[in-house]
C-alpha positions as CSV (number, residue, x, y, z in Angstrom):
1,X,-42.4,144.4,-85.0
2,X,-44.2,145.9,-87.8
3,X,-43.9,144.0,-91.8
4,X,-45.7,144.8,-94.8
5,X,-47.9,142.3,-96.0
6,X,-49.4,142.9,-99.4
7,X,-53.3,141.7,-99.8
8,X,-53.6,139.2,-102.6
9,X,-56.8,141.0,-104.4
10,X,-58.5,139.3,-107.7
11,X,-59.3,141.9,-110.1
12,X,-60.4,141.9,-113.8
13,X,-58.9,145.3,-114.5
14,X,-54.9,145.7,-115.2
15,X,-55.5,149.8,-113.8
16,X,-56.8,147.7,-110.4
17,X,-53.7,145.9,-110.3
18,X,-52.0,149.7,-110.6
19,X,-53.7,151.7,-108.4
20,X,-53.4,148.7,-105.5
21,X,-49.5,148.0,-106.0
22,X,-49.2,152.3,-106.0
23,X,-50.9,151.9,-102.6
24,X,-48.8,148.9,-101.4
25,X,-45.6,150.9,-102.5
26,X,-46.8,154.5,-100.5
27,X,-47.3,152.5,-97.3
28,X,-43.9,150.9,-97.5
29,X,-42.5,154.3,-98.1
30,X,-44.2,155.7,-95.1
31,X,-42.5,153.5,-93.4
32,X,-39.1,153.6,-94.2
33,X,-36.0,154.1,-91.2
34,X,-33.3,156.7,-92.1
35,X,-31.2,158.8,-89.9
36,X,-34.2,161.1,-89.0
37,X,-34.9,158.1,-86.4
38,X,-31.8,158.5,-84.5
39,X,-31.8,159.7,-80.8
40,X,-29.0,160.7,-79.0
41,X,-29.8,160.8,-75.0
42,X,-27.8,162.3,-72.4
43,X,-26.7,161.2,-69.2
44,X,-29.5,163.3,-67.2
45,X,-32.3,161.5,-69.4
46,X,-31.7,158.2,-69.0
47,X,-31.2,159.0,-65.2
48,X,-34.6,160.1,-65.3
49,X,-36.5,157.5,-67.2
50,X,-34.5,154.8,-64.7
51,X,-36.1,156.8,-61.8
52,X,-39.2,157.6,-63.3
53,X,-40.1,154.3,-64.9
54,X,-38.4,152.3,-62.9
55,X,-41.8,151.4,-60.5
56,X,-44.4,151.6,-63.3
57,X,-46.8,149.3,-64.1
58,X,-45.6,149.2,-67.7
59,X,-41.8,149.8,-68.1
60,X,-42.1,150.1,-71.9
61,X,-45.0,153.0,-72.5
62,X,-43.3,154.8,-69.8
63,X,-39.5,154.7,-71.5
64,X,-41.5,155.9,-75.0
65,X,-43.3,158.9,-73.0
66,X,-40.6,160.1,-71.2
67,X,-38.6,160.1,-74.7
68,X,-41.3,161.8,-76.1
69,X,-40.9,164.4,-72.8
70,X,-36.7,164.7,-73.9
71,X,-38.0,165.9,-77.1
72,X,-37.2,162.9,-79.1
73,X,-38.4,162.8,-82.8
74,X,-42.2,161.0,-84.1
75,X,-39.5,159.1,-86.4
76,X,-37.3,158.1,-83.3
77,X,-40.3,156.9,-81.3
78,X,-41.9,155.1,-84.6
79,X,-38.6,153.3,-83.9
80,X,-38.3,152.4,-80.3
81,X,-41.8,150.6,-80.9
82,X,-40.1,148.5,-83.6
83,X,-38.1,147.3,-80.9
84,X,-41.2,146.3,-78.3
85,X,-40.4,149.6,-76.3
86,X,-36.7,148.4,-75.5
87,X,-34.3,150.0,-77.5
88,X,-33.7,153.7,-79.4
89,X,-32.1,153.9,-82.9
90,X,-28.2,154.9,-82.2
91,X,-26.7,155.6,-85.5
92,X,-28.2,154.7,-89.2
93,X,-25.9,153.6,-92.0
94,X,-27.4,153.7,-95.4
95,X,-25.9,150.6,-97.5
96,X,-28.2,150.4,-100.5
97,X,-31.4,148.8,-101.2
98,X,-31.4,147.8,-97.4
99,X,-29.6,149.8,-94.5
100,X,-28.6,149.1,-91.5
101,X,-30.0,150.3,-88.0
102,X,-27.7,150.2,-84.6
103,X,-29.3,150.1,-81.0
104,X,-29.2,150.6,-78.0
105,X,-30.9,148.6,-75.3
106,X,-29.7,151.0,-72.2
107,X,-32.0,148.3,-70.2
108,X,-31.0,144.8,-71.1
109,X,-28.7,142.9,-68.4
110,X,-26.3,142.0,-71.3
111,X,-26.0,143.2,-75.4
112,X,-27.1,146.4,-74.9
113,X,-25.9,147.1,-77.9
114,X,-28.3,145.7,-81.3
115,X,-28.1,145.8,-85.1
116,X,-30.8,145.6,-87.5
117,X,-31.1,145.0,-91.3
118,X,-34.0,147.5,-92.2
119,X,-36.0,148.6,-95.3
120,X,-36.0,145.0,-96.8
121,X,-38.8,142.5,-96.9
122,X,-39.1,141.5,-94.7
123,X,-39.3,144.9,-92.7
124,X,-36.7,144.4,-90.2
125,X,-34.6,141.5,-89.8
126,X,-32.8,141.4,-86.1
127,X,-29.1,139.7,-87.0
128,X,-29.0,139.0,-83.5
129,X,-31.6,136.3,-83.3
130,X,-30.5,133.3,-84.1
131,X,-33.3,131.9,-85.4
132,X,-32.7,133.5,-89.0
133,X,-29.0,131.9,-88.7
134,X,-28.3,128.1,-90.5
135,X,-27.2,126.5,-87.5
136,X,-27.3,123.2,-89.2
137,X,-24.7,124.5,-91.6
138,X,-22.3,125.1,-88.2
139,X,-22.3,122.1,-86.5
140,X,-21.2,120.2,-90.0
141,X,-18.2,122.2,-90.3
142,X,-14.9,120.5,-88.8
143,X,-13.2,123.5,-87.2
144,X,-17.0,123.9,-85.5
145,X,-16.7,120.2,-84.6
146,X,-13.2,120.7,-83.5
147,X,-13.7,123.5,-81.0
148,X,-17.1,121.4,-79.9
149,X,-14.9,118.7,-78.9
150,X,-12.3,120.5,-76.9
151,X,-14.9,123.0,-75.1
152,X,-18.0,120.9,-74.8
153,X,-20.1,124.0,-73.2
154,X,-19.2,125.7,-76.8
155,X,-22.3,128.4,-77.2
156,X,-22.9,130.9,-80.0
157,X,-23.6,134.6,-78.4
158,X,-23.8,137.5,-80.6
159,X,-20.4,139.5,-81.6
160,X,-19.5,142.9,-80.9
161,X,-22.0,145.1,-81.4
162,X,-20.3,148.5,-80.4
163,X,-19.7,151.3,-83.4
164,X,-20.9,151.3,-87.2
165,X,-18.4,149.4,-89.3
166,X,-19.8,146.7,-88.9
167,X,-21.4,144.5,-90.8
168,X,-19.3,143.6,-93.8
169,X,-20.4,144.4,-97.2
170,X,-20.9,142.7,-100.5
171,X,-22.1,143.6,-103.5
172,X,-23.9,139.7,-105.0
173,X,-23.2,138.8,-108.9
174,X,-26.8,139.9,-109.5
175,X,-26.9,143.2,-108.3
176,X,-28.5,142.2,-104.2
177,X,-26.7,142.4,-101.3
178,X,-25.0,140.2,-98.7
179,X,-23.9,141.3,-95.0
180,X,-21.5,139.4,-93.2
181,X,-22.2,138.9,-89.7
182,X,-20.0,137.7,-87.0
183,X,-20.8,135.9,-83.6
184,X,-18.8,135.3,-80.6
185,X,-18.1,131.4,-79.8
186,X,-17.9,131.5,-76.0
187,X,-16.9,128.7,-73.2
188,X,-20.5,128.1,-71.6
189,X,-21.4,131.7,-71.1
190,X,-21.3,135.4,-71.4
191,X,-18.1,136.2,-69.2
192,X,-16.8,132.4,-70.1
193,X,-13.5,132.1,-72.5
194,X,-13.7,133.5,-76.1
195,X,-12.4,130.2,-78.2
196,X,-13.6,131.4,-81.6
197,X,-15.7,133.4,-84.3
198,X,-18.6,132.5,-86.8
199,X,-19.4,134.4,-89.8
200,X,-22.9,134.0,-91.6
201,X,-24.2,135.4,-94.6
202,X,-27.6,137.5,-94.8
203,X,-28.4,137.9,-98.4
204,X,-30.6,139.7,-100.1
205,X,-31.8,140.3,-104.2
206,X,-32.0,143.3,-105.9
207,X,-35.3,143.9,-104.7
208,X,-34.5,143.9,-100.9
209,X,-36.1,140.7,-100.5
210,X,-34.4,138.5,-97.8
211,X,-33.1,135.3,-99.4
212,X,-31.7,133.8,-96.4
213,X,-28.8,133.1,-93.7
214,X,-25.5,131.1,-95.5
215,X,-23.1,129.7,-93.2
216,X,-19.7,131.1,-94.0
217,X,-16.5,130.3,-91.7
218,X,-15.2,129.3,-88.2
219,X,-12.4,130.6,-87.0
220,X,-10.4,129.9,-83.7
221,X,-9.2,132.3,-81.5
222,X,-5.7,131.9,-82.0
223,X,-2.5,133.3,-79.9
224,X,-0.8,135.4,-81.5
225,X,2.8,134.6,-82.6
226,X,5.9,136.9,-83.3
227,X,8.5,136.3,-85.7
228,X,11.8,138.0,-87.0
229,X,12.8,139.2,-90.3
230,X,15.5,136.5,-90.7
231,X,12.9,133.7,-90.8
232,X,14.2,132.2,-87.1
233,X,10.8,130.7,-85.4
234,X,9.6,133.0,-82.4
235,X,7.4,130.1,-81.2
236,X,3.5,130.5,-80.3
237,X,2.2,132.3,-77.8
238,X,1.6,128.6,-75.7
239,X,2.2,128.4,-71.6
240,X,5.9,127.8,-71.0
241,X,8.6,129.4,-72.4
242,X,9.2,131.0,-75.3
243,X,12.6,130.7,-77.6
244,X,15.3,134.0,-77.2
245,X,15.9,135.9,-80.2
246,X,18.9,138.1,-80.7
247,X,18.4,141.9,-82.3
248,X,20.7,144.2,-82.3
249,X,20.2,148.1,-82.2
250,X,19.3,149.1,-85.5
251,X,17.7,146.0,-87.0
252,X,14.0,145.5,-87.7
253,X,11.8,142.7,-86.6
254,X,8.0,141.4,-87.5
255,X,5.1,140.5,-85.0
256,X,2.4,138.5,-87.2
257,X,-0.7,138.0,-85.6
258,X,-3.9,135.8,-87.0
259,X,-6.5,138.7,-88.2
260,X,-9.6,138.5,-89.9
261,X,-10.9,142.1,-91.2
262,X,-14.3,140.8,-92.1
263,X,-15.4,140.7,-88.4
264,X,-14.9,144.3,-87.7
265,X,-11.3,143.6,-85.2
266,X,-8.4,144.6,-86.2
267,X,-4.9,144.4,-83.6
268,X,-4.3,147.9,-82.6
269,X,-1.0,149.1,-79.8
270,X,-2.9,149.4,-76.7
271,X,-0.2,151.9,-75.7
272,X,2.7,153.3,-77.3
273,X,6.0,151.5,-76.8
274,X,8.9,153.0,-75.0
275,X,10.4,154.8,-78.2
276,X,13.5,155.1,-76.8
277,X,13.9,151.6,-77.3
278,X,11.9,150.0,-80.1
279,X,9.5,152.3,-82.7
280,X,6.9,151.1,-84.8
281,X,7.7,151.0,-88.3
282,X,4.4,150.1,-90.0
283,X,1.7,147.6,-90.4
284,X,-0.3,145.9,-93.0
285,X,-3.1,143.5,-93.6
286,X,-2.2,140.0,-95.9
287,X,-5.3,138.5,-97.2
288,X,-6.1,134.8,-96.8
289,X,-4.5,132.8,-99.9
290,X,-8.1,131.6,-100.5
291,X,-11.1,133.3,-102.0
292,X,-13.7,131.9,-99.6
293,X,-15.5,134.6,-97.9
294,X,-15.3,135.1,-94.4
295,X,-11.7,133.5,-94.3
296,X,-9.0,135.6,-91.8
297,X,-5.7,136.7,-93.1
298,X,-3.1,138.2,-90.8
299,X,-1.2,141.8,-89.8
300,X,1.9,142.3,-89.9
301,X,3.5,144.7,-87.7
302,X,7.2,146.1,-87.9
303,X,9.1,147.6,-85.3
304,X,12.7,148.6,-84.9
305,X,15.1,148.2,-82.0
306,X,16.4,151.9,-81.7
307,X,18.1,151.6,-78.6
308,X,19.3,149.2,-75.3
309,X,16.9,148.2,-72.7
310,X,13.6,146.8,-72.0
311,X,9.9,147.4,-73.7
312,X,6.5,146.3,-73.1
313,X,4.6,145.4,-76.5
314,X,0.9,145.4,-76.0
315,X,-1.6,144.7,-78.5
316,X,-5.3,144.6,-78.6
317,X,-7.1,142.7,-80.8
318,X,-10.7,144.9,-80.7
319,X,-13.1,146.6,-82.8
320,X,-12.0,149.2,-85.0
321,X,-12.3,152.9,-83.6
322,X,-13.6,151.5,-80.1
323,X,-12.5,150.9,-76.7
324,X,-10.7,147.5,-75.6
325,X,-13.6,145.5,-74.1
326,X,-12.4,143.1,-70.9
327,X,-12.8,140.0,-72.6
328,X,-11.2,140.9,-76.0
329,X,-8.0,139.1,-77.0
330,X,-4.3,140.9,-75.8
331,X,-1.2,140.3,-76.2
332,X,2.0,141.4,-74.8
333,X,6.0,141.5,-76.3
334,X,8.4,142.0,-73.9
335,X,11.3,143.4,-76.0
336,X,14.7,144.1,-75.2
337,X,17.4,145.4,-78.0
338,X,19.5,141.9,-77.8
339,X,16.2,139.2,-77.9
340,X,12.4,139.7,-77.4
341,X,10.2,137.0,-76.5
342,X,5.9,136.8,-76.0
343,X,4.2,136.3,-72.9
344,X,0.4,135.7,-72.5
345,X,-1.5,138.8,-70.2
């Protein structure tokens, strides 16, 4: 991975001191990631650099030639060697002083997909390795502590990685830059039980100089719980059974469910209901009473029962504007026009 390092060179003339900060400032530029980097592969080219590279002696020089074969860009290569000859610059997103670079590693065994802080000092800043995160900071915090104690194999792995709204944004008191980064909290192990989320800080001045990783928030991964206009407890989504509620054709009933819009989820319908039955009326987001960043708030979704019978509810709690990974939370409402009740899937 490339930085910039800029040679500390005593000199008894201020126009020195110009002319070398003019040349630290030129290489920088030269170096610079924008969208010109991006490379968008077919299907038929990564076929071919699997079969072609596959056997050679250096995996890495062969994936950059045969890019350079499908006609990918001097930018888009410049950037696949940031990345040790593993990954290929998916989509840019310009945030200010420094941007933010999504990739793909099409060869990894697991996160294929990457993000990168780029254009700051340093360089490039991977969010993904852990190193850069306070740790420390983590294991103080009492929810942390909390989950620790109930899943003892409780590991941090990196969080959805799939689209481009993601990270949050925030503009700092003094002009820099903070990016709020979420990471899975998983049971032991990449396909083990989701039982939370962590939210760190990267911030940066106004400069693009990186001042660090701040520890932000825990949160559980909570079932969801539905509840009805009139203010009757639905009950959690917990094994067992769940209380009866009565509506009748006509009236309108509320399904809150524990949200937090900084990690890049939101709870989506993974199908439309039977309309027949029950319609969606709207939704909206409540933000957490508290001003701490990184805290969750909640969604509240309205529906009406139009009509008798029976209707499957499923939600989705997922990334925005992407496809419902396996391991991502659901939830399902069986609803009839006399009573509903929730049901784990």
């Amino acid at each position: 991975m490339n930085k910039i390092i800029k040679a500390a060179i005593v000199v008894l003339s201020c126009v020195g001191l110009a002319v070398a900060d003019q040349s630290a400032d030129a290489q920088r530029s030269s170096q610079v990631i924008n969208a010109e980097a991006e490379w968008q592969p077919g299907m038929q080219v990564m076929q071919t650099i699997t079969q072609r590279c596959g056997s050679a002696p250096d995996f890495g020089e062969c994936f950059v030639s045969q890019m350079q074969k499908a006609g990918a860009s001097p930018q888009a290569i410049a950037f696949t060697k940031l990345t040790e000859n593993t990954g290929y610059l998916r989509d840019f997103r310009e945030a200010g002083r420094v941007d933010v670079a999504y990739v793909d590693y099409p060869f990894r065994a697991n996160e294929n997909q990457g993000c990168l802080l780029v254009n700051g000092d340093p360089h490039v800043i991977d969010v993904d390795d852990t190193s850069a995160i306070p740790k420390d900071d983590l294991l103080k915090n009492a929810r942390y502590a909390e989950l620790a104690q109930k899943y003892p194999n409780i590991t941090i792995f990196p969080g959805d990685r799939n689209g481009t709204d993601y990270p949050a944004t925030e503009k700092l008191p003094d002009g820099g830059q903070r990016f709020i980064v979420t990471y899975r909290l998983l049971n032991g192990c990449h396909a083990c039980e989701r039982v939370g989320d962590a939210s760190f800080a990267f911030d940066f001045d106004p400069t693009g100089k990186f001042l660090g990783g701040k520890f932000l928030a825990v949160e559980e991964t909570r079932v969801a719980a539905a509840q009805p206009n009139e203010g009757e407890e639905a009950g959690g989504g917990q094994a067992g059974p769940i209380k009866p509620l009565k509506e009748m054709v006509g009236q309108e009933f509320t399904l809150r469910l524990a949200s937090n819009r900084t990690t890049g989820y939101q709870w989506q319908l993974a199908e439309p209901p039977d309309e027949a039955i029950v319609k969606l009326v709207g939704t909206k987001y409540v933000e957490p009473k508290t001003k701490l960043t990184g805290t969750g708030g909640e969604e509240v979704w309205s529906f009406k029962a139009v009509g008798k019978g029976k209707a499957l509810i499923t939600m989705k709690y997922q990334a925005r504007g992407r496809r419902t990974l396996p391991w991502q939370r659901a939830q399902s409402l069986w609803f009839t026009s006399n009573r509903f009740s929730l049901t784990k899937t």
